[in-house]
N, C-alpha and C positions, 0 to 999 in steps of 0.2 A: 794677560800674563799666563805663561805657560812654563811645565814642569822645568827646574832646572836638572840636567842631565849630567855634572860636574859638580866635582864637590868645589865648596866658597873657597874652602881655603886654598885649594890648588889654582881657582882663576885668582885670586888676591896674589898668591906670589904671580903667577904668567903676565898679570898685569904691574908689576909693582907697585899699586896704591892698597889701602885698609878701603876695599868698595864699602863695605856692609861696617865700617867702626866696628867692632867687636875689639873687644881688650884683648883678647887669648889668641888671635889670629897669631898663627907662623908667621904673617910677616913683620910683626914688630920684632921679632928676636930674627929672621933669618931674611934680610934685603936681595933677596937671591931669586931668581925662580924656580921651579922645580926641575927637578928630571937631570941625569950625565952630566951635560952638557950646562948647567944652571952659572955654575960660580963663573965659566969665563967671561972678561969683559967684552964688551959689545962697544958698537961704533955709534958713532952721534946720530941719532934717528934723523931722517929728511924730514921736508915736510909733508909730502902724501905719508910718510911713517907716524908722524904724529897727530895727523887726521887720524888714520887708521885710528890705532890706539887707546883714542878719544871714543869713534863709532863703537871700539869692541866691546870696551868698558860698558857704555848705554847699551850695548845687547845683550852682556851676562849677568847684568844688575836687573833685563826685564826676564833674562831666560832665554830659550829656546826658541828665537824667532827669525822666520825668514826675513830675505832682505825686501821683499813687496811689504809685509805686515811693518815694516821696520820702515821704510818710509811713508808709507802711508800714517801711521804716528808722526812722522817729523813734519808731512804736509800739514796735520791740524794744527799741530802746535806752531808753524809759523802764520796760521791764518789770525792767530790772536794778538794780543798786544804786546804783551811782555816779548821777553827772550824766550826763542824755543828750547833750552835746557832747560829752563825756572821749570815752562810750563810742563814738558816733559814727564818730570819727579813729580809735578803735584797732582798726574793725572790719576794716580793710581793709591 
């Protein structure tokens, strides 16, 4: 795991989910993302959109990772038994 370069609570709104649960995060009071442009609405995500989305979340929840180091993580974890998310979050 490597330094996060972004503050949590700015990827929490970018992403629209509470990644790290914290009570105090901006995004339980403001469902919006950050920056000008935040409050307009937006179109129904594809599905490569919501792959994305899903990958970005797993990369700023480890941090600062390229995309080699980033699957090279996802190869061990499918070599196991479980689901590769479970095992994922329990690696660390």
């Amino acid at each position: 795991m490597t330094k996060r370069l972004n503050s949590k609570h700015k990827v929490d709104r970018r992403l629209k989910v509470n990644l790290w649960g914290r009570p105090k995060s901006p995004f339980n009071t403001r469902g919006y993302p950050p920056g000008q442009h935040g409050q307009t609405k937006s179109a129904k995500p594809s599905d490569y959109g919501v792959q994305l989305q899903a990958k970005q979340k797993l990369k700023s929840y480890y941090g600062n990772m390229n995309e080699r180091q980033f699957r090279n993580v996802y190869k061990k974890a499918i070599k196991k038994k479980p689901k590769p998310k479970k095992k994922i979050k329990r690696n660390d």
